[in-house]
Every structure is written in structure tokens, then in C-alpha cells.
N, C-alpha and C positions, 0 to 999 in steps of 0.2 A: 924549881919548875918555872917553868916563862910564863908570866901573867899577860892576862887579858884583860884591861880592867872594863871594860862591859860584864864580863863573867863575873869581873871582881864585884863591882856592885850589886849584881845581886846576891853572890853570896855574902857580902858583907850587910844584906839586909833579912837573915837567917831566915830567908824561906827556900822551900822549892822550886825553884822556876815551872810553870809548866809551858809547853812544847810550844805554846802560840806566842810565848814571852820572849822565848829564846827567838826563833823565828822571824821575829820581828827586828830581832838585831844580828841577826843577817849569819846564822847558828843553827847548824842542825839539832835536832834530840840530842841525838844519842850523843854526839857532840861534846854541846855544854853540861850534859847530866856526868858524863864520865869527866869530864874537865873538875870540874864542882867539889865530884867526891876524892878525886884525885890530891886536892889540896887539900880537904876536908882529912885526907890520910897522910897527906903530909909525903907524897911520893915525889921522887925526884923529877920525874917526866910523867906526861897523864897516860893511865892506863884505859885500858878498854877489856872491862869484864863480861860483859853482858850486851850483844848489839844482835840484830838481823845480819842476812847479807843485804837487806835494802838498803843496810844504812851506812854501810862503805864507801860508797861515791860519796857521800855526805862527809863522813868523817876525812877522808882522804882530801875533800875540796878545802874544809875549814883546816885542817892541818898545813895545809899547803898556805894558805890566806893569811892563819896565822903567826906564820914563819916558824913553827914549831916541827924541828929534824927529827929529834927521838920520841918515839914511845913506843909500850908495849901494851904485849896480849895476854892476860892471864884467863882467860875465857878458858873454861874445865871442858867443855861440850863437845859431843861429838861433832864431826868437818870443819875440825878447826885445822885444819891442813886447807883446808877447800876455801876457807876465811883468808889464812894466810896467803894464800895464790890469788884471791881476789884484789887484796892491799896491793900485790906485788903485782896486779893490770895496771893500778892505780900511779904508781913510779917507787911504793916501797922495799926497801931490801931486808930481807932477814939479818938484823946480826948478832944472832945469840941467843943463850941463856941470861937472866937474872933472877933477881929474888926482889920484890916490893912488899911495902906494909898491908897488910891485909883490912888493917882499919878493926885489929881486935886484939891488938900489942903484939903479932907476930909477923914473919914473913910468910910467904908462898912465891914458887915459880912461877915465872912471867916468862914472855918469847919480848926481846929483845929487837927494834925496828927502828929504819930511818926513812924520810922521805924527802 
């Protein structure tokens, strides 16, 4: 996965960030929290399990900032089609299926993206 080392530091300081932390180094939430646990699971690209639609322009701006092409969605929820058309305002393309660590020694299906 492509490191950030802003992110890195703070996870290399085993806490949780909270959102005013992130924020301040120029990082949405939803952002750095999925960024975090992403290498916390040891995923090859950071996934996004759990976000708003509020926080898709976010995610989409630091993606972009970050130089980071791929990642996925494994969000279970229902209008995750409606999420996924949201990223795809943003400039991302669908492409695919995969499978990521689920962070409990298995995998689980992801939707597969670039930007």
C-alpha cells in the first residue's frame, strides 16, 4: 500500500487519531480512519468500509492529493451502487471484483477502483 507518512506517524504512535487531528494535516475522517486500519490489516490498497456519502468529495480530494490510483469498497450497505456512482462524479472507475483482509485472518469481497 503507498504510505503517507503523516498518517504514518500517527499510527506509528498507536493511537486513534481523532478527526480534528487528522484535519489539521490537511485529511479528511473518513480518509485517514480507513487509511489507518487499512495497514493496521495489512491491505494492499486502502479500503473504505464504512463512510457517508458526505464524505466522498473528501475521500476522492485526499486520494487524488495523495497520488493513491487504486482502492476499494467493501462497504455491505445498502446504495452502495449510489456510493459507487458518487466516486465515479468524482473521476473514479470501477474495476472489479477482489477479495481484502478483513482484519480477522480472513478475506471478504471488495469492489475494486481507480482514480
Amino acid at each position: 500500500m503507498k504510505r503517507i507518512e503523516k498518517l504514518d506517524n500517527l499510527y506509528r504512535a498507536d493511537e486513534t487519531p481523532t478527526a480534528e487531528q487528522l484535519k489539521a494535516l490537511g485529511f479528511s475522517p473518513a480518509f485517514g480512519w480507513h487509511y489507518l486500519q487499512s495497514r493496521i490489516d495489512e491491505n494492499e490498497v486502502i479500503d473504505f468500509n464504512d463512510f457517508f456519502d458526505s464524505d466522498i468529495e473528501g475521500i476522492a480530494r485526499d486520494l487524488k492529493a495523495s497520488g493513491i490510483h487504486a482502492f476499494t469498497i467493501s462497504q455491505q450497505a445498502a446504495r452502495l451502487l449510489d456510493k459507487v456512482d458518487a466516486f465515479m462524479k468524482h473521476g473514479a472507475k470501477l474495476e472489479g471484483f477482489t477479495k481484502i483482509h478483513d482484519g480477522c485472518g480472513g478475506k471478504m469481497p471488495a469492489l475494486k477502483m481507480s482514480i
